[in-house]
C-alpha positions in Angstrom: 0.0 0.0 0.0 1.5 3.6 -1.1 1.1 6.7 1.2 -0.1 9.6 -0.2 2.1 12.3 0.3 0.1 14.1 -1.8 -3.3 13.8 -4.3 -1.2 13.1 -7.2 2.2 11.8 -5.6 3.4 8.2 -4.1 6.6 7.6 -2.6 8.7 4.8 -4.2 8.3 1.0 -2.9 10.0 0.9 0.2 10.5 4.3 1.1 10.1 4.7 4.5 10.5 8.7 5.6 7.2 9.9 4.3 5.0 10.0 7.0 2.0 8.5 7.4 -0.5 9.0 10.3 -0.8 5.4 12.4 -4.0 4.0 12.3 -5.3 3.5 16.3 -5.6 0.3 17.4 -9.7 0.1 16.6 -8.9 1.0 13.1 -6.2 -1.7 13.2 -9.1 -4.3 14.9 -11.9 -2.9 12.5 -9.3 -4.0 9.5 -8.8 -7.4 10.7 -12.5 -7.8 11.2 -13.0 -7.1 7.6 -10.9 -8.9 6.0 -12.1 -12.2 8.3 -15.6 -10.6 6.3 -13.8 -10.6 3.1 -12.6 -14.2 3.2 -16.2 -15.4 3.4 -16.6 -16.2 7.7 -18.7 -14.5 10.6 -16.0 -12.0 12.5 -18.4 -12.4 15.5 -18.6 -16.1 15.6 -17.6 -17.4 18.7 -14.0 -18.7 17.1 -13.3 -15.1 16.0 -14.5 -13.0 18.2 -11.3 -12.0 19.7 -9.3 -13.1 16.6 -9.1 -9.1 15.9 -7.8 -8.2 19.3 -5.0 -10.8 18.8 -4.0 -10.3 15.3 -3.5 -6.4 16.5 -1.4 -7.8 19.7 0.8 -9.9 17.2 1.5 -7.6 14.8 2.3 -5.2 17.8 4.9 -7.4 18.9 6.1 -8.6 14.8 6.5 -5.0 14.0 8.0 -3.1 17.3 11.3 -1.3 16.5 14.7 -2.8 17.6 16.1 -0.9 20.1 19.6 -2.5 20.9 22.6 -2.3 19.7 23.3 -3.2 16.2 27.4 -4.0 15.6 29.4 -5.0 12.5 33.1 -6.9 14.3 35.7 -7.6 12.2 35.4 -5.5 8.9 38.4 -5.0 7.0 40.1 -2.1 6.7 42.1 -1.2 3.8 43.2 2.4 3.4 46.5 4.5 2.8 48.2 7.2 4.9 48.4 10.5 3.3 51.7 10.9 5.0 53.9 8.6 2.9 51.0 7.2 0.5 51.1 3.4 1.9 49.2 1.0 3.5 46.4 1.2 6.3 45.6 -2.8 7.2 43.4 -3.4 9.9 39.7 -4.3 11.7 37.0 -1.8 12.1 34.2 -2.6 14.8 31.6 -0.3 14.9 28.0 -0.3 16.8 24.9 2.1 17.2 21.9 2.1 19.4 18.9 3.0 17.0 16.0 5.5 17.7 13.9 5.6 14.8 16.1 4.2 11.9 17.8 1.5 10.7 19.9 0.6 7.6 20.7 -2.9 6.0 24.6 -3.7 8.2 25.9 -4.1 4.5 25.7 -0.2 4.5 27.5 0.1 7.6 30.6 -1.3 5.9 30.3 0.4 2.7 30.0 3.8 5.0 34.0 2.6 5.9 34.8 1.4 2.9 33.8 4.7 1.0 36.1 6.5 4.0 39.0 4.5 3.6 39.5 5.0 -0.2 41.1 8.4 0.4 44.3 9.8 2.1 44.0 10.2 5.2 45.4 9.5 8.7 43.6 6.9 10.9 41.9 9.4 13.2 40.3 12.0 10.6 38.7 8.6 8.9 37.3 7.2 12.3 35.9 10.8 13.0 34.7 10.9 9.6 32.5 7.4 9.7 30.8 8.6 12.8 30.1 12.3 11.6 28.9 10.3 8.4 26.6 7.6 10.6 25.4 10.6 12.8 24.0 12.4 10.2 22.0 9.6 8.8 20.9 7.7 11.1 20.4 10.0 14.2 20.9 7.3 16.4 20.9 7.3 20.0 25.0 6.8 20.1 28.0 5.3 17.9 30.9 3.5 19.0 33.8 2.4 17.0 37.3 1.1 17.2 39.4 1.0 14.4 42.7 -1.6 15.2 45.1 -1.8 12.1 49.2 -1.4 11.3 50.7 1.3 9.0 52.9 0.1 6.5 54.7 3.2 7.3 55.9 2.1 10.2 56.2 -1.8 9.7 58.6 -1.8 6.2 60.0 1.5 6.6 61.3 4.1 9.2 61.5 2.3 12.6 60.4 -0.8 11.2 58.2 -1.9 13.9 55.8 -5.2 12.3 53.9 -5.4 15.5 52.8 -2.3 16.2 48.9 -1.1 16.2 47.4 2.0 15.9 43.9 2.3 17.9 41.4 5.2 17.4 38.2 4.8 18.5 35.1 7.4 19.4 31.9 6.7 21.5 29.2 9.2 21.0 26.0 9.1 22.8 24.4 6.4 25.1 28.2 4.9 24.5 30.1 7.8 25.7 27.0 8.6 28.6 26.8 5.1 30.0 29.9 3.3 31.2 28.2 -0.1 30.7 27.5 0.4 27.3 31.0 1.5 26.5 31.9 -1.8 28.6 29.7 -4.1 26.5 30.9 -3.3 23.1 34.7 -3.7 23.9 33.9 -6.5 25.5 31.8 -7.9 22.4 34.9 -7.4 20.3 37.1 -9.9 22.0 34.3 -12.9 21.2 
């Protein structure tokens, strides 16, 4: 079903920020009654009577928002320093607590993979990513930790192979609420 956002206009299929007034739930009960009419049974037959009230109870609990945290672990990170022009390697972990939007995870890892295709030091592209998720999704809070080596540093100048670069920024509920900082590190090291 299309919402009207106007007498002549429908949004595209699946667009979900045009806003549509919610039915109340006797609107949502009167709609299951009639369509128990429409496939050919009694909606106050003793069977069905309540069938409405319960249909409107499921749905309630089918369709409720998620409202936990939603975290990508492990992405791979391949970008280049704009210092000497060579390799960024690494893990990006990155959560956010939704409000009213959510977006498929795949986009959470294109979001870094679009970042790290530039030159750039560690730190402006972990700022970046969360300005970037901020803006879109308005969530409640972002956390992410970005863990990778600079070739810089490994193969050249103080040679150093085992060395890792951290960044990491917690916005929101994550930077508010000590326990929710604590739970995404500690879903990292699963």
């Amino acid at each position: 079903m299309d919402a009207r956002v106007d007498g002549n206009k429908t949004p595209a299929t699946g667009e979900r920020d045009v806003k549509v007034e919610k039915p109340s739930r006797d609107q949502a009960e009167a709609a299951v009654r009639t369509l128990i009419a429409w496939a050919g049974d009694n909606p106050e037959r003793e069977g069905l009577i309540d069938t409405p009230k319960r249909v409107v109870n499921a749905y309630t609990e089918f369709f409720a928002g998620y409202d936990d945290m939603v975290m990508l672990r492990d992405i791979s990170l391949e970008s280049h320093c704009e210092h000497h022009m060579v390799a960024i390697l690494g893990k990006v972990h990155i959560a956010y607590m939704p409000v009213n939007k959510v977006v498929g995870i795949s986009k959470l890892a294109r979001v870094i993979e679009i970042f790290a295709k530039r030159l750039q030091t560690q730190e402006t592209m972990t700022a970046q990513v969360v300005d970037c998720i901020q803006r879109v999704l308005e969530p409640a809070g972002i956390a992410i930790l970005v863990d990778a080596k600079h070739q810089c540093m490994t193969t050249r100048g103080i040679k150093k192979p085992d060395v890792a670069t951290i960044t990491t920024q917690f916005t929101g509920v994550f930077a508010e609420d000590p326990r929710m900082e604590a739970r995404f590190l500690a879903m990292i090291s699963r």
